[in-house]
Every structure is written in C-alpha cells, then in structure tokens.
N, C-alpha and C positions, 0 to 999 in steps of 0.2 A: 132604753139607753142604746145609742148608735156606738158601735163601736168602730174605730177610724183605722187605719195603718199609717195616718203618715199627717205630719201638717198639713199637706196639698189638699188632701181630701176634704179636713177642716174645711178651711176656707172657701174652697168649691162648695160643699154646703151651706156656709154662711152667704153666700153669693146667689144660690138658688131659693134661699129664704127670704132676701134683701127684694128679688124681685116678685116675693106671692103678697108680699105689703107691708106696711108697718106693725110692728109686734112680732115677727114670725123669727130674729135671729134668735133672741132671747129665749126661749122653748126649744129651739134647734139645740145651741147652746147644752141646757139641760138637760137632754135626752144625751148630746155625744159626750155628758160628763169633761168638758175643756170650761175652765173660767174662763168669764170676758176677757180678761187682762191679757191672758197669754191667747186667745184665739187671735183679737185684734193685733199685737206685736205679731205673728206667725202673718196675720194679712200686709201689716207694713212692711216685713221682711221678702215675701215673696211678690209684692206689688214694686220693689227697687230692682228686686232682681229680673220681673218682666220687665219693667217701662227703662232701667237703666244696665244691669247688670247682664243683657244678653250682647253686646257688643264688646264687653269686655270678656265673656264667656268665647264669644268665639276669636275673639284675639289669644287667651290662653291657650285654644285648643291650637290656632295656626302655629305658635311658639311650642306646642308639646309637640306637633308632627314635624316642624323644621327639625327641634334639639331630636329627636327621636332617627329622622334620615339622615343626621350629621354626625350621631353615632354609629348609623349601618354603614356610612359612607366611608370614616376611618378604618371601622374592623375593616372594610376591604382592603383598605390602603396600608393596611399592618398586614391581614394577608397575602397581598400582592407581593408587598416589601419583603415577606418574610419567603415566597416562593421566588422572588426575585436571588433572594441571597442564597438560599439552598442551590437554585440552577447553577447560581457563578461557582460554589462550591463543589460543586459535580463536574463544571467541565473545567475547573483548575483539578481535580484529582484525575479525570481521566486522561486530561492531557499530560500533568507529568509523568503520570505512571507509564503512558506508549510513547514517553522520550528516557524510559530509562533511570526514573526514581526511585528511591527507597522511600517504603513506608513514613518511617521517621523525616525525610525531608519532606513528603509530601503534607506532614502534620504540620510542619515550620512554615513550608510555603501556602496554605491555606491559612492559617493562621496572624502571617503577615499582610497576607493581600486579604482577609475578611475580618481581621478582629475578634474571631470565633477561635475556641480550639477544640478542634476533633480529635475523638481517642483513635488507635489503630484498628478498632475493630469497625467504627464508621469507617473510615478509609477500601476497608478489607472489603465491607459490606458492600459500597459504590461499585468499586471495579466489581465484584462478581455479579451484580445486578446487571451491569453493560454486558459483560463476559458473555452470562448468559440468552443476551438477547443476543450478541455476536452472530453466530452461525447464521439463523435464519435471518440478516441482513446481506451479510455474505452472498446467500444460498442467492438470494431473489435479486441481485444487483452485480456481482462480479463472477459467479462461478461458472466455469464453460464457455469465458467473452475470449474472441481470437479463432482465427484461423491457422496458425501457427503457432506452437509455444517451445519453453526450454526446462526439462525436466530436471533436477537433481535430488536427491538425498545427503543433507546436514545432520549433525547430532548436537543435539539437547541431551549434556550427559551421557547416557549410555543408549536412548531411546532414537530410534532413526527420523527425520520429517522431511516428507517429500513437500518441495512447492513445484508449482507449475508456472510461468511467468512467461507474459508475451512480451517478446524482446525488445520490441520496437517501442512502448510505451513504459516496459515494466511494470505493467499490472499484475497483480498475485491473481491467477485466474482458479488456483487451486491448489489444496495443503493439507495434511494429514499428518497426525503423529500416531504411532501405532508403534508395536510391541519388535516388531520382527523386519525384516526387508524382503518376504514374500510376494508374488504377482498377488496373491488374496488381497495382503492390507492396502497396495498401490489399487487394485482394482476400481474401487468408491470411486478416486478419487478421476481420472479417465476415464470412467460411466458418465462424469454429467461434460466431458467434452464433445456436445452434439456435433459441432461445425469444425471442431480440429480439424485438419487434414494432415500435419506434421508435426511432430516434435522430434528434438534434438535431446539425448539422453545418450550417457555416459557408459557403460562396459556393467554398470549391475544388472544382472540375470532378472532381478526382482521387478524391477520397470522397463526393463525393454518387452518384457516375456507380457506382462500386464497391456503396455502400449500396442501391442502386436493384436492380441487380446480385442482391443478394443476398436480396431481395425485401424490403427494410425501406421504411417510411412516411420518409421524411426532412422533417423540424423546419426552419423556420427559424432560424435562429441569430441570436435578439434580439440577445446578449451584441454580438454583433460586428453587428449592422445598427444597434442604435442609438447605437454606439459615435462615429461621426463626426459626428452632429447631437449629441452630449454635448458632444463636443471643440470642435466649434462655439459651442456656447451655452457653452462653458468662454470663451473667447476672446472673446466678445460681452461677458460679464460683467467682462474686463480692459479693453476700452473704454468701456462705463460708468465703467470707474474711474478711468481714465484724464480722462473727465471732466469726473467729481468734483474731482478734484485739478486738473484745470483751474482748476474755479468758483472753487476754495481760493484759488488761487494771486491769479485777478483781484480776490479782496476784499481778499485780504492787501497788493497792491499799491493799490489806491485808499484801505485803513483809511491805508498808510501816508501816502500823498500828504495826508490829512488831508480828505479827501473833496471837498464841493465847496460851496461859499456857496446858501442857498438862492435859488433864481432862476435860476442861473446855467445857461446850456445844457451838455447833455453833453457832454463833451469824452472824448477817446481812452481814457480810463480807465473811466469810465462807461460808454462802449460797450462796449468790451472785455468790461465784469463783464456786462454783459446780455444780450452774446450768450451768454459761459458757462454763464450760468444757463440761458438757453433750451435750449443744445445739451445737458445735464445732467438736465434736466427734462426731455424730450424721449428720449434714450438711456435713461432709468431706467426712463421710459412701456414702450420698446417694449419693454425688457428683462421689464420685469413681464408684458408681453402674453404674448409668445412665450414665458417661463419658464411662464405656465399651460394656454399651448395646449399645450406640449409634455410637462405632464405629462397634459394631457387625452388626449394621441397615445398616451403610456405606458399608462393605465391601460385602453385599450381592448383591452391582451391582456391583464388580469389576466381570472381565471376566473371572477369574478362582478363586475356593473355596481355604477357608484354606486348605483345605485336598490335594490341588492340582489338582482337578480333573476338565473338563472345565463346567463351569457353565451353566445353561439352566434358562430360566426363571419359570419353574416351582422351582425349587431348589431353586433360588432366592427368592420368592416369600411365599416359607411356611420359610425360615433362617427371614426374616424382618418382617413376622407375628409372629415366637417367641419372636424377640427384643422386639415386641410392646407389646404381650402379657406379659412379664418380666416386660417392664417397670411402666404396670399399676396398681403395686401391692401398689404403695404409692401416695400421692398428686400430691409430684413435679413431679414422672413420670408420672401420668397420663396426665399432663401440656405439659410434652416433648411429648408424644404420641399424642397429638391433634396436635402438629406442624407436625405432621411426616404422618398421617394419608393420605392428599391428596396423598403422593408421593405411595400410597398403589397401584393407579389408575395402570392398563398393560401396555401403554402408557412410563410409566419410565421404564419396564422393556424390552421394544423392539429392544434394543443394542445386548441384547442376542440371540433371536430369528434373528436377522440379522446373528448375530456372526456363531450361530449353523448352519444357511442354508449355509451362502459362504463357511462352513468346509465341509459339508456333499459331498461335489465331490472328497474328499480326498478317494482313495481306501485304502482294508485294507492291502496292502503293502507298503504303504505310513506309516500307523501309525500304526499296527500293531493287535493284535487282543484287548488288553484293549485300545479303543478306547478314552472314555473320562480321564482316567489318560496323555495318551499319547501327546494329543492336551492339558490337560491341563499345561504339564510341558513346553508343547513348546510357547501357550499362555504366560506361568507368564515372561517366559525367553526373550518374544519377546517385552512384555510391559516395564520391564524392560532395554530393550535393548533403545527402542524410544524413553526414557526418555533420553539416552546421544546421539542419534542419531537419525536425521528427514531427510536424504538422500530419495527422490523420488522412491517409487515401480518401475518407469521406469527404473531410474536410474542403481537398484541393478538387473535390470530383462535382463538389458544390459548387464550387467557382469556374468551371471548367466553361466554355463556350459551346462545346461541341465541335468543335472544328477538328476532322484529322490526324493535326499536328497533336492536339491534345489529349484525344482517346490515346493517341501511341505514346505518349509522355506517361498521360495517367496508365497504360496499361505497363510500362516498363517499370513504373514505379512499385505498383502494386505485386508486380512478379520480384523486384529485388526486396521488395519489404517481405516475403514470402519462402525468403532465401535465408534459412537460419541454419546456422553454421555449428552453434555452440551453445554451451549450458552456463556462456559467461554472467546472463542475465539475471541468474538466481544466486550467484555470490554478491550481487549487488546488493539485494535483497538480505541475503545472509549476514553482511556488513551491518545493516542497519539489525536484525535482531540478537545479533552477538550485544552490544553495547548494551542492549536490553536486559538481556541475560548476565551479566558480570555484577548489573544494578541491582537484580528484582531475582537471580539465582534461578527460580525453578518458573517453569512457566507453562502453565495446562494449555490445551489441544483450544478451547474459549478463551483463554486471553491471549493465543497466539491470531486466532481471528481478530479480535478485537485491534488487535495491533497491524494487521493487514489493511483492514478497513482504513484507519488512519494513514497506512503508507499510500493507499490508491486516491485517498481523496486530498491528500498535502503536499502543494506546490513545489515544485522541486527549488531549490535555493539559485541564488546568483552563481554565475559562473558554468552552470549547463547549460548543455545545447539543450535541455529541456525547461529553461527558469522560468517561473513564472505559470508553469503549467500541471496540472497534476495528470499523474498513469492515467485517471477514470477518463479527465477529457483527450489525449492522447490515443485514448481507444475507441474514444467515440461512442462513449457510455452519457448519455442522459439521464440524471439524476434528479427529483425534487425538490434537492437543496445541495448547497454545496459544504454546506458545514457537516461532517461527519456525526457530530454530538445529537445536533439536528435530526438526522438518517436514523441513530438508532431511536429515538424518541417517537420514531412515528410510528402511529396502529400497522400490526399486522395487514389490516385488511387495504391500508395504502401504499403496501409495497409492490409495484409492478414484478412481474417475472425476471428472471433474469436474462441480458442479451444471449445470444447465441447457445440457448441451450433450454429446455426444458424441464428437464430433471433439475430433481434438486440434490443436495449434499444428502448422508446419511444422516439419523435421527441422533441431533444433540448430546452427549451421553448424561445416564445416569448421574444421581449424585453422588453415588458410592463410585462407578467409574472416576466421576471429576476428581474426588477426593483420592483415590489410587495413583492417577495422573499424578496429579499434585506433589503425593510422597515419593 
C-alpha cells in the first residue's frame, strides 16, 4: 500500500499509471488505499483548477498584494498624520511659552488650535526637552558673534544674569545665570568672546574685573553714569512746577481778594504773589541753565562736535569739564555736578579713542587734507544715517564697488558701528524677558537660552528701524533654516560652529543643578 500526503500526489500517480497502459489505475488505486470515486473527483477538482482556476489564482493574489500595500500605505498616512499633529503641537507649545504663557493657557491654546487636550505635565515635558537641547544650539550658532558688545547684569528674583548683546543688531551674543556677581561666574561667559575687541559695562566690580580678565577694552557705561543726573534734573523740573503752581495759586488768591486800591501799600497778599513770582522766575532761570549745560555735558561724547569736526577724547574731555565748571556756579548745579562727576573717569570717553584709531588708516586721499572736518561731516552723516538704517557692514561691503569713495564710506561706517557707548542694548533685551517672567515666574539658566534663541531668530515687528529683519541676519549670522523650531530639531552633528568664536559655552548643568535653578 502507497501511502500518499496529499491529493496532488494521488493523482500524479494515477497519471503515471494512465500512461504504462490500460489496467494499471486500478492496481494503483489499490495499493494507495483511495476509492475510485474520490480519486477521480480529487482529478476533476485539480484539472479545473490547472486548466481554469490558475488565472483567477493569480488575480486573487494581485488583489491580496494591492489590499495588503493599501494597508502599509494608510498606517503611513496615520503615521505621517499623526507626526504631523505632534510637530504642530510642539511648536504651538514652544512658541507660546517664549512669548510669555502660562501652562494653563498653553493647554487651552493647544487644545483649541488641535482638538487634542494635553495635561501640564506633556506641556512641562516639551519645553524641557527644547530647553535642554537649548545650550548647545546656542553654543554652535550665536555665542562669541560681534566685534563689539553691551554688558549688563539683571535679576531673576534674587539670582544675578549677565547678557551680552551686540548693539547694533541686538543679538544675545551671551548669558549666564549664576549664584553670585563674581569676575568667576562672569568669566564663562567672556571666555568664548574670541573676536570681542570692546564692550561697554556698567560700574560692577564683577564684569568689568572678568572683561579685563578676558583682555577686552571696557566702555563706560553712559546709559547707567548719566542716568542719576537725568533723574535729577527729572525732579528739579518737578520743582520748577511746583512753583509755578505756587505763583498760580498767589494770583488766583489776590485776583480774588479783588486786588488792592491804587496807592495803597502792599499788604500779605501782594507780598506773597511777588515773592512767588520771583522764586518762579528764578527756578525756571536755573532750570533753563542747567537743562543746556547738561545737554552741553551730553553732547561731548557724541562722535562728532557741534562745530562739526570729529571728536577726540581729549576735546571731549576739556567741552564736559567746562559744563561742570559752569554748572557749579549755584547750589542746584553744584547738585547736578556731583551726579555727573564719576562720568568725568577716561573709561566713558574710550568710544573715541576706538573711534580715532579704526579712522586713522583712512589716507589723505580718502579725506582730504582738513582731515577732522572731513571725517567729522561724514561721521554726523553716518550717525544719522543708522538711526533709519541697521543693514549689516557685510552686507553693504557686499555691494560695495570698490571705488575709494566706498572703502572710506564702508570704513566710517564700520568704525562708528564699533563705537558703543552704552549698556542700553541689553535692557532691550530685558524688556522682552521681564513679560516672560511675570507669565512663566521662575525661569532656569535652559529655558532662558531657549528664549534667546527665539529673540535672535524673530523678526522684529512694524514700526523699527529694524522690521522685517531678525538680530541673527543683522549680524550677519547664516543659519540652516530660518525657523528657530527647525534649528533646534537638527542633529547635533549638523550644527556648524559658532561665528566669531571657537569655544563653546560651559557644560549644560546637571539635572539636580537644573532642578536647584528652578527652585
């Protein structure tokens, strides 16, 4: 007896019996134990499905590999969808979070704009995932960019945080929150300024000492030395007012009394008005004085004189010891001169001395033989000029011809863009992460990067002399992409180094740091 595994075999037997002759199925048959009945059905069954059933065989299989690729093709199309929706979710949380939202709105506004609702701990989760890639996008893209920058220290709370910021674009070129106002914890942060040549910083010990440190020129810091004699002469001009509304008051009292009979001697009401008027007249006097000495004190750090001619700090220096000298002829000036006195230090006038040395390669065919008339008309014209236009020295040096005229244009330009006066550039700055702070409260050393990154790559609004443009292009920073979200999503390994500088920021901190920070 044959024993078989399958119909197929069957019948293939019966097929090689069919051709050794007649009589031979039948014996086949009975050795592989299969009735007739069911061998021949198993032959007509497998003879429809060779002679007809193999075209509709392979039409089912074309139909199981279509339905089969039209199901890999959706999962993708769910996956896609579904990494589509996450992304939007990610940069609806990070963007309102670095304009200054609370947790809670940011669940509302995610929620309205996806249909989705996230609890605060997805929220929490997001930003710290950004956070912590922060730094090292930072490190490789904006830290140590400028030849120039404006130093201050802010406070977050009780904790100090130095930025660094080049004026002329306001890019955060550099930032640190640390424990103390030490040259130590400022140090980091001036290590990776390879191409500084100056910054402008303010009267703390901690960053000038650090700046010094680091071999930078340090600025005096106008913003914050003429800031107490403004405050001053703020408050003089509320005494003046004060009275005025004196004098008001004693005419409005004698109009009433109905005045006085002509002849008649003055009486308490009469006096009263005349002394008002005198003390009135007299407070307006000195306020008119000292309002124009004090702008005479101001203008002897602009970079070119009234006269036109470009300034030097010697020049400088004997124009703001006359103001002082002028002003100390009365009380209230000698008041004003005591606010104005520190700013006396060489230190506030070293914009100049920058100013004069990057001119001095100018030959004198370039400016001709009255050398400081010449650079000073093209100084006032170029200051003037910056004030409606902050397009990159690169930029215009790109377009530039070559022609004489132009090197001495671009080379004035490039010396008064080099001319930083003040630490005004980083309260700009400050502005924007105060609002942050009132919203979001506490805010680690990583999501104050985080929030940087955002300010250098987001266009400044309508209405600046900078619209339209963002700090990174202002500074002539080329970047990958221009979407910030974008920048931090790329691999480490396609981050270029950073402009103007080679070092990078200090090592991220710990998680137990970040969590200290936080508290």
């Amino acid at each position: 007896m044959v024993h078989s595994t399958s119909p197929w075999e069957v019948v293939n037997g019966m097929w090689s019996a069919r051709e050794r002759g007649h009589g031979c199925v039948s014996p086949y048959l009975r050795r592989a134990g299969v009735p007739r009945s069911t061998a021949y059905r198993w032959d007509q069954e497998l003879h429809w499905l060779v002679e007809f059933g193999a075209p509709e065989l392979r039409r089912l299989r074309a139909d199981c590999a279509r339905l089969r690729a039209e199901v890999a093709r959706c999962g993708e199309d769910r996956t896609a969808e579904a990494t589509a929706v996450r992304a939007r979710q990610r940069a609806l949380i990070l963007e309102a979070a670095v304009l200054g939202t609370s947790d809670t709105e940011v669940v509302r506004l995610v929620s309205r704009a996806t249909g989705r609702s996230l609890s605060h701990e997805t929220v929490n989760a997001v930003i710290a995932a950004a956070s912590q890639r922060a730094p090292a996008v930072f490190a490789r893209h904006f830290a140590g960019v400028g030849c120039v920058g404006a130093a201050d220290e802010i406070f977050l709370g009780r904790k100090p945080l130095l930025l660094m910021v080049e004026p002329g674009s306001l890019l955060v070129s550099g930032l640190r929150l640390a424990e103390g106002r030490t040259a130590a914890e400022w140090e980091p942060v001036f290590a990776t300024m390879g191409d500084m040549e100056r910054c402008a910083c303010d009267g703390g010990s901690g960053v000038n000492r650090a700046a010094k440190e680091a071999g930078l020129d340090v600025q005096g810091d106008l913003f914050h030395g003429l800031r107490d004699a403004q405050a001053w002469l703020s408050r003089f001009t509320g005494t003046c007012e004060k009275r005025l509304a004196a004098e008001d008051n004693a005419r409005g009292a004698l109009k009433a009394a109905g005045g006085l009979p002509e002849g008649q001697p003055a009486d308490g009401l009469m006096r009263r008005y005349q002394r008002a008027v005198a003390e009135a007249d007299c407070a307006v006097a000195e306020w008119d004085r000292l309002s124009d000495l004090f702008a005479q004190a101001r203008r002897a750090f602009d970079l070119a004189t009234p006269e036109g001619r470009l300034n030097t700090p010697r020049a400088a220096q004997a124009a703001f010891a006359a103001a002082l000298a002028a002003m100390e002829r009365t009380a209230e000036g000698r008041a004003l001169a005591a606010k104005l006195k520190p700013v006396k230090a060489p230190r506030f006038f070293a914009h100049l001395g920058a100013l004069e040395g990057h001119l001095s390669v100018l030959r004198l065919e370039q400016v001709g033989p009255d050398r400081e008339a010449r650079l000073g008309r093209l100084v006032a014209q170029t200051v003037a000029w910056r004030r409606r236009d902050k397009d990159p020295a690169s930029l215009l040096r790109a377009a530039s011809t070559g022609s004489l005229a132009d090197e001495t244009e671009l080379a004035v330009i490039e010396a008064v863009d080099r001319a930083v006066r003040s630490s005004s550039a980083v309260e700009c700055v400050n502005s924007r992460i105060r609002l942050v702070q009132v919203a979001r409260k506490r805010l680690g050393e990583d999501f104050l990067y985080l929030l940087v990154i955002y300010h250098n790559m987001h266009q400044f609004g309508r209405g600046s002399v900078r619209e339209r443009k963002t700090p990174a292009e202002l500074a002539g920073i080329e970047l990958p992409t221009s979407d910030w979200i974008e920048l931090l999503a790329l691999p480490a390994d396609e981050l270029p180094a950073a402009k103007g500088s080679e070092a990078a920021l200090p090592a991220p901190p710990t998680a137990a740091a970040s969590a200290k920070t936080a508290a």
